[in-house]
N, C-alpha and C positions, 0 to 999 in steps of 0.2 A: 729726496734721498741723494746725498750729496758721493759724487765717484769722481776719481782721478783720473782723467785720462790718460797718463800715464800708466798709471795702474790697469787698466781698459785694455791696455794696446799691449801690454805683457800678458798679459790675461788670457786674450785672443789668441795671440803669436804661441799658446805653450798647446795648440792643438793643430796648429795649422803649419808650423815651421815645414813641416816636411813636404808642402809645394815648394817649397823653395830648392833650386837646385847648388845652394852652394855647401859645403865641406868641411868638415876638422877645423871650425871654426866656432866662438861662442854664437846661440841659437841655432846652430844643424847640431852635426853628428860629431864626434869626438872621436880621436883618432888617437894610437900609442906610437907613433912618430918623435922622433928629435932632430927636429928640423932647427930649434933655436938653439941646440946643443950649444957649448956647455951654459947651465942655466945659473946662471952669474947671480940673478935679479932675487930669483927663488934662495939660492943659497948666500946671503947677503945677510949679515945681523941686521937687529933691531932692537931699539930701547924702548923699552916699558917703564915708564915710572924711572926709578933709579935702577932696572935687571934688562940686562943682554941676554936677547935670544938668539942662537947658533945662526939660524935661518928663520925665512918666513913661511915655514908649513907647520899650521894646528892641526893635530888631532879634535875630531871635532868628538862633542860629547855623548858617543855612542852606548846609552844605555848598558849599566851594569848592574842592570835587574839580576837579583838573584844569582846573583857573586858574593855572595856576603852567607855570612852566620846568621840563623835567626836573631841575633841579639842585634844584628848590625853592625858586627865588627867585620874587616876586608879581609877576606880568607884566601888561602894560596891561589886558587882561581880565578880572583879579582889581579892579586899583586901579577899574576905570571901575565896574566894579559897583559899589563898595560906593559909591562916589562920589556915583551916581545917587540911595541910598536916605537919605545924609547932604543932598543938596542937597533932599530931600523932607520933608526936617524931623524926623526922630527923633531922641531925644535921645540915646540911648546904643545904636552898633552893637555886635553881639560879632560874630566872626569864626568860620567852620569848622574843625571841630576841624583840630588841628597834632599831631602826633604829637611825643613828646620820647622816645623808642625805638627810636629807627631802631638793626639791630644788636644787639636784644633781641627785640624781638614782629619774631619774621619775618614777618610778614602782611601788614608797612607797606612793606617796601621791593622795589621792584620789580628786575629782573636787572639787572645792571651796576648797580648803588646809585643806580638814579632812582626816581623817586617822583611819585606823581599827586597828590601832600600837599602844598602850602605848610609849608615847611620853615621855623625858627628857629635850630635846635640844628646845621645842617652845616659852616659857616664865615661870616666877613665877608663874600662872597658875595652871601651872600642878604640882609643888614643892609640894601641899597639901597632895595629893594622895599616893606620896612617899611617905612623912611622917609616914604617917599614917599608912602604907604596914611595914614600918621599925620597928616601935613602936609595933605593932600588930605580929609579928615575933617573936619580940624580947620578948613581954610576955609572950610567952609559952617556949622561951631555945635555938630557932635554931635562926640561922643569916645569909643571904640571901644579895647574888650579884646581880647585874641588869649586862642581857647579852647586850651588844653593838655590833651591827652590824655595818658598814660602808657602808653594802646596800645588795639590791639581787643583783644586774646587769642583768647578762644573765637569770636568773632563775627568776628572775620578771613578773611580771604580764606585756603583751605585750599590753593591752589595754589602756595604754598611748600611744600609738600610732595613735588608732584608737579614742578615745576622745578628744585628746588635742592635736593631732599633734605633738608627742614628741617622739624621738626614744628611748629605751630602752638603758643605757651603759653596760660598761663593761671596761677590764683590755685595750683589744683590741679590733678589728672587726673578735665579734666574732658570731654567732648565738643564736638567742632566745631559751631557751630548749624546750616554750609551741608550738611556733609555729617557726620552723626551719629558713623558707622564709624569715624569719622580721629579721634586721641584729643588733648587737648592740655595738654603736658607743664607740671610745676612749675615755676614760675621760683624760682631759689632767692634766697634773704636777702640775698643779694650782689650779683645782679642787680638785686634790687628799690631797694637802696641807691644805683644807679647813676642807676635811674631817676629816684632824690626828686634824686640830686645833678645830674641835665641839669635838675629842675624848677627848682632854684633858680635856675641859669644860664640858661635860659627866661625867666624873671621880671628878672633884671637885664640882659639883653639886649632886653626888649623896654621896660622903662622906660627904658635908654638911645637907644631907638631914636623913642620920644614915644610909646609905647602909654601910654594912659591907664589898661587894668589889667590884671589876668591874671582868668580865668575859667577852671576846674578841670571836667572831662569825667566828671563823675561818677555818671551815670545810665545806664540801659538795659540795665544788663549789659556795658557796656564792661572793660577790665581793671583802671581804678579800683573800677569797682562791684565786679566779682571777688574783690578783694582784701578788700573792704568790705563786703559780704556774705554770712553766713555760711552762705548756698546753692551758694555757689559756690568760700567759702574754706573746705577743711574742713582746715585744716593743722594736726598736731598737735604739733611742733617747730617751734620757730626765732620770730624776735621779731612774724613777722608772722601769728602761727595767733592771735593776737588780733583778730579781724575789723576793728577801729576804728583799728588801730597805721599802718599804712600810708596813710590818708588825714591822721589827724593829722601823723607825719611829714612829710609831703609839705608840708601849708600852713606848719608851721613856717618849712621851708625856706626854704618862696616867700617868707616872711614876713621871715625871718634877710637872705635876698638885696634884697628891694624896701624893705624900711625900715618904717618903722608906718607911714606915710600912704600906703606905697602900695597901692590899694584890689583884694581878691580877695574874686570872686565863685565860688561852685560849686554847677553843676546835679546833684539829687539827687531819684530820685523815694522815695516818700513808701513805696512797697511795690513791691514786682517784681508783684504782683498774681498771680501762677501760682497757687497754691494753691485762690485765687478762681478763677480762671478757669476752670484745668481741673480740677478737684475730685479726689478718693479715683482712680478711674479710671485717670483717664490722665496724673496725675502718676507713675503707675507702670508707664509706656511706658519700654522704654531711655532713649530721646532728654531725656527728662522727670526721672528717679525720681530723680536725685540730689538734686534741686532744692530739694525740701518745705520745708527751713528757711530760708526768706527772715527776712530784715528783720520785726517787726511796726512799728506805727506806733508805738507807744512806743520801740523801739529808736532807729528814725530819729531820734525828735527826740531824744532824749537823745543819738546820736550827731553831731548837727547842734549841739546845746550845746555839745559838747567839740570840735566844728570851730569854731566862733564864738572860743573859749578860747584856739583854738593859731591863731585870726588872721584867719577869712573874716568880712567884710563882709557880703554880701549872699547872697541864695539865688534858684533859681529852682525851683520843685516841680513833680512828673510823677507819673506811675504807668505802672510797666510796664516791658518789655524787650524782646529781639528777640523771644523766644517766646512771647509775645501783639503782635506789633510795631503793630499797631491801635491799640495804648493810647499809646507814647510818640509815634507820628506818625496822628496824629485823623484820619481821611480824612473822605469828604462824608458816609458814614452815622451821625457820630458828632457827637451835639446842639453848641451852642454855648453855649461857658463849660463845656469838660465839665470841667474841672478846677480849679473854683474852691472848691470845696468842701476840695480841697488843698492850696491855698495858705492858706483862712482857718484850716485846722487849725493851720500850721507857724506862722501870724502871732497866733494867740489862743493857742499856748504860752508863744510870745518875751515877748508882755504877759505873762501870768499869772506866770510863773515873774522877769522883770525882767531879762531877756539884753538883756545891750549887749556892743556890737564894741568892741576893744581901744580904739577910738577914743571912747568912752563915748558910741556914740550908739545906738537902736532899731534891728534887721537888719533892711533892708530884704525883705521875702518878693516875689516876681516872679511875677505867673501866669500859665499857660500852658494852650493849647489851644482853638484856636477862639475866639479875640477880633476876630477882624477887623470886627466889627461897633461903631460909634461909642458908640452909647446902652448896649449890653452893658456897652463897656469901662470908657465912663464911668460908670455904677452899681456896677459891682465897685470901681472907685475909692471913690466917694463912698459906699458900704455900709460900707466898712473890710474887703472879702476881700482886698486884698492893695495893697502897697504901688506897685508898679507891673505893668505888662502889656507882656508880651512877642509880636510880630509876626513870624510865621516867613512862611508864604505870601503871607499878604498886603500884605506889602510888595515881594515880587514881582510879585505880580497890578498893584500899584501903588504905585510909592517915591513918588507924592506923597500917599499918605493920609493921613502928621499934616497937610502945609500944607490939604488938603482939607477935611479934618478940623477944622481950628482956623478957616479961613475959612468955615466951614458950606456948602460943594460935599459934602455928601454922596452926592447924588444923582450927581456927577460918578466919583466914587470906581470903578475896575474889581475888582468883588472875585473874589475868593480861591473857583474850582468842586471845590475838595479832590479835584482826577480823582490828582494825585501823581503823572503822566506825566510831568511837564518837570522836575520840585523834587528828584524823588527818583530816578524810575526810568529818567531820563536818565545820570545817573551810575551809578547798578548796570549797564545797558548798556554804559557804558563811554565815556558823552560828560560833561557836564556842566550846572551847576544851570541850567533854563529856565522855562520858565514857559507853559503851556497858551494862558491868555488876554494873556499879552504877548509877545509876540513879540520885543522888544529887551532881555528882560531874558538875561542873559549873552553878550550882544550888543552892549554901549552903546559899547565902542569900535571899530562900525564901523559899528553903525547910528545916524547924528547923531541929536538928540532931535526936532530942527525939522526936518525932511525938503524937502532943495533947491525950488528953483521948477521947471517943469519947462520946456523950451526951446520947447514947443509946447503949446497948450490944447487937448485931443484931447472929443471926443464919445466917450464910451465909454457900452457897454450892457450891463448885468449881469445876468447870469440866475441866481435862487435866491436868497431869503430866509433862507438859513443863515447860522452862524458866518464860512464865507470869504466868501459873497458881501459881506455888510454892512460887515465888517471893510475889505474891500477899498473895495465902494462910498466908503465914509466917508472912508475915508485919502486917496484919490484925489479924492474932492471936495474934500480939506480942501487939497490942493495946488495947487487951481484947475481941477482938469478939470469938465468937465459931463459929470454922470451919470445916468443912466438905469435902475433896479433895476427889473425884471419879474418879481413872485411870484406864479404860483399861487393862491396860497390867499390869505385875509383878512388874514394877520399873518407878523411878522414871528419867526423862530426857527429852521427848519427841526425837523431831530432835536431839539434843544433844547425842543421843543413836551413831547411825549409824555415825551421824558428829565427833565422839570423836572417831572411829575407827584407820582412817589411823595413820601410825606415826607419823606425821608432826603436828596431830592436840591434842598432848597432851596436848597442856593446857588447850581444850576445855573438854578433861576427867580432869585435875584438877577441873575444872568450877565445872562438873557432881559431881563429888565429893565432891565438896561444898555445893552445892543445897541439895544432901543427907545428909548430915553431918548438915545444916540449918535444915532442915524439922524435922530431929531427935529431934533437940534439942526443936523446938518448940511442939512436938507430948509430947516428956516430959514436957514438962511445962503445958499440960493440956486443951490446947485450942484447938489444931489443932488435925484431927484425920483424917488418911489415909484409903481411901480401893480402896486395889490394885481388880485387877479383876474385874471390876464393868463400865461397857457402859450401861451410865440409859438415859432412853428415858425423853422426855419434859415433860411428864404425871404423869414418877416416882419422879421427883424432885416436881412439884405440890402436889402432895402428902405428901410429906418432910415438907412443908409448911415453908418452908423456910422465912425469913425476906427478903433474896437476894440471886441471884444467877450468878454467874460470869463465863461468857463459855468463856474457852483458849483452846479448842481442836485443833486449829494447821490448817494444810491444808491439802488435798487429790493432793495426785499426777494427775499429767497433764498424761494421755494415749492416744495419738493419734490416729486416725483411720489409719491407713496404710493400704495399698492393701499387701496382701501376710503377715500379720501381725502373722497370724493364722499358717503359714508355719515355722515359722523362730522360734531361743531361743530369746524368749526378757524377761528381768528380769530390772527393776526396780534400780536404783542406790542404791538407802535406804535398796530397800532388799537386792544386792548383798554384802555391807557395810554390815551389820548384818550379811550376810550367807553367806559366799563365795565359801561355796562348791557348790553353785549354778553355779557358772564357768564352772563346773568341768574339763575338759584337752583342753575346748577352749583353743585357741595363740594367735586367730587375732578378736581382740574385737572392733567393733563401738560403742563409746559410743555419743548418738545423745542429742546433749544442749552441750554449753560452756561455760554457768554458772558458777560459782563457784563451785556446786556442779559436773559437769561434768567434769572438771580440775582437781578439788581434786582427783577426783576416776577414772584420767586418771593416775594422776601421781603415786597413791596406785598400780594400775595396773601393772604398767610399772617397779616401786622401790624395791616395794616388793614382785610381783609377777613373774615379768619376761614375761611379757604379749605383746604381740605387739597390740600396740592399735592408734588407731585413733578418730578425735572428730569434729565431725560435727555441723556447728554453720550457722544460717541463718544470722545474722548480722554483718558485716565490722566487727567488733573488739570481741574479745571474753573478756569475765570475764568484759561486760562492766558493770559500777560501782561501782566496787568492787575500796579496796582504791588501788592505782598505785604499789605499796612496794610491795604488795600481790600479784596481779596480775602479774608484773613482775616478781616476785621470781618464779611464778608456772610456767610461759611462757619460763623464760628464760631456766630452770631448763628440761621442757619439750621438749623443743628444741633436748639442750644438750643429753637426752635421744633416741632420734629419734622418739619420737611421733609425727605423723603427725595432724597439726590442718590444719583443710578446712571451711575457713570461705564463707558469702556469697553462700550458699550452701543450699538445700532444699530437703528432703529425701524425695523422690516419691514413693517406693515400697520395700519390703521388699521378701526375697525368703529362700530356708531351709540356703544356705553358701552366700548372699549377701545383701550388702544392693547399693539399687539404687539412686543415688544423682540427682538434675538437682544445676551444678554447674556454677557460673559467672567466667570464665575464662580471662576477661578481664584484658590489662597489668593496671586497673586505680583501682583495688581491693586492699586496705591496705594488706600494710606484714602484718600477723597473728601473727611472732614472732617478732613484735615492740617492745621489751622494755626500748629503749632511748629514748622515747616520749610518754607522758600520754595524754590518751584519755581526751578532753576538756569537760567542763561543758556543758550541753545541751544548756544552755543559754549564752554561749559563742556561737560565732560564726567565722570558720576562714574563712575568704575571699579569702585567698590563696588556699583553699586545695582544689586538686583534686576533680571532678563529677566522680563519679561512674560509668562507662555505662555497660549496659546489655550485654553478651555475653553467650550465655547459651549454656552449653553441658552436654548431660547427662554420668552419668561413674560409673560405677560399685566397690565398694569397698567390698573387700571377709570379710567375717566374721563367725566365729561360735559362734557369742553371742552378740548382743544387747544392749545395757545397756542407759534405756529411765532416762536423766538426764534433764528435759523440767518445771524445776520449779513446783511449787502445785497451787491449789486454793486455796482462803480463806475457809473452810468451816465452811459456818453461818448458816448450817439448822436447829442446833440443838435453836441456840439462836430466830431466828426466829419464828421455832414452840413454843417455850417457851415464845415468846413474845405475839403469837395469842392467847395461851390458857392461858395468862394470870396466868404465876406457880408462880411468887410470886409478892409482890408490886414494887420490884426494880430489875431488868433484865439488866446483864452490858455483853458485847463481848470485850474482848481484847486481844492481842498478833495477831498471822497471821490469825484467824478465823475470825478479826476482818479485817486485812489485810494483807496478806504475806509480809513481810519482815527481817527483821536483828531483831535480839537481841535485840538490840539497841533500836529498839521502845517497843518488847515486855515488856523488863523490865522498861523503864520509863511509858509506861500506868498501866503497873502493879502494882507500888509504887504510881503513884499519885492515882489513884484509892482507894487501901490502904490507903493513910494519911487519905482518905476525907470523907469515906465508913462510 
């Protein structure tokens, strides 16, 4: 089983960076600093082919699932996004992938031939909508590719199967990723042929349409990479069992169709990294064992030479696939700049060896993964890791951070808390791309950007120092009301306190940092007005006589009744996160929930502390709903450390050094350390998988510490009793008081709330 050391040593480093103690540097933490002010390197054109780009920051191709018409034509929702991230100043948008396979990869087209895909390839139709995207782009400076896919294949949605009776393809007969059991068929030579021929008609339909380029879907494991790597192609017939033939043909095409100058880019990561990742073991799981013969790094580049040959421009580099899906989409436990060391690979060949694009200029190399940070960016620029930096998140989190950015508002800047609730696992749900800490992104054409005056100046009172209360206070002051924030405690953040603790979770302290740094600035403009130390009851805000009163106080942790509860140290997650001398020379820690928050502060435990710990989860899968990236990164990462997770498990008693489980030992109990396969949507259903059955044993796990990670309540008491006694004419609950959950909701009820108040 052949692995790169290289590959190996990144691999490792994206769980362990956090013994290290150094800073706002790529592989630690990331920092919104402007310390390389002004960023010269970043805002510097660049030539593609025969087109100038303003600057060197991409929009990276942040899915625009379900922005479109069922027909596939780009509807005000689509155009208004990208609009918002072009009038923020980037120089070059790319667009989410476009499938050019509709009618080959069943995976993409939904019944009756609609599609949740921005479409190119169905008819003149859809020609409008690009227009329109391209003209709209083009008025505010940036210029903006459409990415073309050739299809998911394997990584497709397996429910063509179970709808229409259609199997799933692929390069070969290879496995579904969602559900392993469902097999997915060969596409033959004549199929594939069909696909380079929609590519080429892709490519001169969208230069006719004013796309500035094409950008090729070539990474992840998608059914380009399929074809293109020979993990996934093991074809022993026909023109395409040359693993490198069907990617060349394809750019030919686009090439034969757009002309020489017109400019094609393609993402390609560097290694699928499985080998690395999951070593001898458990690349010889079913779901796994075909795999072994990825890509090495020598492959890639010599096959990236002979794509440069048959006509791509530029490149963007990754590492990874669905089944490590951590690697090609970085979440918040994974350093900053984690993939520059990949991009300097592919751009100190292009030198060394003397590759120039048809157009006889140097390929531009693009890097990726956790740039959102200014000083990073601009260092990986001015080092020579890569020719440009690509922006997926955080141009979400905020489409003004080049103008930010180039104006020196760093500090202004909302970044990017890598939770991957609104970016990513909005659309696997079945909604579309949002955004945690922005509230109007996928939103822009109905949420104005300048939010109206409002017809009356209302006295509102806000209770809770969280993400919605602040978000709200802010917005509302900034529209003219007068406002009033009452927190509890000394500072501002809520959960963002103790959540912004571990190392892994620094951009959640960037967040924090923001929130503070917003509040400041609206406290100076005279509207909004804090008092810290203040728990006022329903009676006191009656009093206040408020116009309105907006309760975000958050939720009350879950404490269970346990037998023997009163015997044992049990401490709270949130508080241990805040206090950790509350530990104090415990080793062997249960921490009971496998939530999100009980992973998180298994893995603080374990990383930074040197802790032997374990994590007790009553249901089949842990960190269920969290997005898969996340989840995996923390699962895989825990593994590796020897923490034990025990799922399907039920804590019964507690004693001064034990805690007592009743466990399903059953051989039909999901692996706990899955992470080659993402837990399915609740409303999916797989027919294949394993029943569950009962085997119950009870067993004792030693412990000197406790640590209750079991989710909060909503707590609504206060809005409640505010409601009964009637404290003012208008009474609003929002953020987790209103219902426990993510960010993600509390800041969009917080802002709509705001516009409408």
């Amino acid at each position: 089983m052949k692995k790169d050391a290289k590959v190996q040593e990144l691999v490792d480093s994206y769980g362990s960076w956090v013994k290290n103690s150094t800073e706002n540097c790529a592989g630690a933490t990331g920092r919104m600093t402007k310390e390389l002010y002004p960023y010269d390197a970043m805002f510097s054109p660049v030539k593609i082919n025969r087109m100038t780009i303003k600057n060197r920051l991409v929009m990276a191709p942040m899915g625009n699932i379900d922005m479109c018409e069922e027909t596939g034509r780009p509807n005000d929702k689509m155009l208004q996004y990208f609009f918002a991230r072009a009038k923020g100043g980037v120089g070059l948008i790319t667009t989410g992938l476009i499938p050019i396979s509709h009618g080959i990869d069943n995976s993409i087209t939904e019944l009756g031939k609609m599609s949740y895909f921005p479409r190119i390839d169905r008819s003149r139709t859809v020609f409008s909508g690009w227009r329109d995207l391209a003209q709209g782009v083009h008025a505010f400076g940036s210029k903006i590719f459409i990415q073309l896919t050739p299809g998911l294949g394997r990584v497709g949605n397996p429910q063509c199967l179970i709808n229409e009776l259609k199997f799933p393809v692929s390069a070969s007969y290879n496995p579904n990723f969602y559900i392993p059991q469902i097999p997915c068929m060969r596409l033959s030579d004549g199929k594939l042929k069909k696909i380079i021929k929609n590519a080429g008609q892709a490519t001169a339909d969208a230069k006719a349409m004013g796309i500035d380029g094409v950008y090729l879907h070539g990474h992840e494991g998608y059914l380009l990479e399929q074809l293109t790597n020979p993990a996934f192609n093991r074809r022993k017939l026909g023109r395409y069992a040359d693993w490198q033939r069907f990617g060349i043909d394809i750019v030919k095409e686009m090439r034969r169709r757009g002309g020489d100058s017109y400019p094609i880019m393609y993402r390609i990561d560097l290694s699928l990294a499985l080998n690395e990742t999951y070593g001898e073991e458990d690349m010889n799981i079913p779901a796994l064992r075909k795999f072994k013969k990825g890509r090495t790094i020598a492959q890639t580049l010599e096959y990236m030479v002979n794509l440069v040959n048959a006509g791509v421009d530029m490149f963007d580099v990754d590492l990874g696939c669905y089944d490590n899906w951590w690697l090609p989409h970085p979440p918040a436990g994974m350093p900053a700049g984690c993939f520059l060391d990949v991009a300097q690979i592919a751009k100190e060949y292009f030198k060394k060896n003397s590759i120039k694009s048809n157009a006889g200029l140097e390929v531009p190399v693009v890097a990726v993964g956790k740039l959102g940070y200014p000083d990073i960016a601009e260092k990986a620029l001015r080092d020579g890791c890569c020719d440009m930096v690509m922006l997926g998140r955080p141009l979400l989190a905020d489409p003004e951070w080049p103008n930010k950015a180039y104006a020196g508002r760093v500090e202004d800047i909302c970044p990017c808390i890598g939770c991957q609730e609104g970016c990513i696992n909005e659309f696997v749900d079945g909604g579309h791309p949002q955004c945690a800490v922005n509230p109007r992104t996928g939103f822009e054409h109905i949420i104005p950007e300048i939010p109206s005056q409002p017809i009356k100046i209302k006295r509102i009172g806000v209770v809770g120092g969280g993400p919605a209360g602040v978000v709200f206070a802010v917005s509302a002051a900034k529209r003219g009301h007068k406002v009033e924030l009452f927190e509890k405690s000394g500072v501002i953040g809520g959960k963002l306190i103790p959540g912004s603790l571990p190392k892994i979770k620094f951009d959640v302290e960037n967040y924090k940092i923001f929130l503070n740094n917003m509040a400041d600035e609206a406290v100076k403009g005279g509207n909004l007005k804090i008092k810290f130390q203040s728990e006022v009851t329903a009676e006191a805000l009656k009093q206040q006589e408020f116009d309105s009163i907006v309760v975000a106080v958050g939720t009350s942790a879950v404490s269970p009744k346990l037998h023997g509860i009163e015997r044992a140290k049990v401490v709270q997650a949130t508080e241990l996160l805040t206090n950790p001398s509350l530990m104090g020379d415990a080793k062997n820690i249960v921490i009971v929930g496998g939530g999100v928050v009980g992973c998180e502060t298994a893995y603080w435990l374990k990383y930074e502390h040197d802790r032997d710990v374990k994590v007790v989860e009553m249901l089949p899968e842990f960190m269920e709903g969290v997005c898969t990236a996340n989840r995996g990164h923390l699962i895989y990462y825990l593994k590796k450390a020897g923490v034990e997770l025990i799922n399907c498990a039920r804590v019964t008693g507690l004693s001064e050094n034990g805690v007592t489980i009743s466990r399903n030992v059953s051989d039909t109990v999901p692996n706990p350390y899955n992470t080659w396969q993402p837990i399915l949507p609740k409303n999916i259903e797989n027919p294949l998988a394993k029943k569950i059955r009962p085997e119950l044993a009870d067993e004792t796990l030693m412990a000197d510490l406790v640590v209750l990670a079991m989710g909060g309540r909503a707590d609504d008491a206060l809005f409640f009793e505010a409601q009964r006694i009637h404290a003012a004419p208008e009474i609003h609950n929002i953020g987790d008081s209103f219902s426990a959950g993510k960010v993600l909701e509390a800041t969009r009820s917080a802002q709509a709330l705001a516009d409408k108040i």
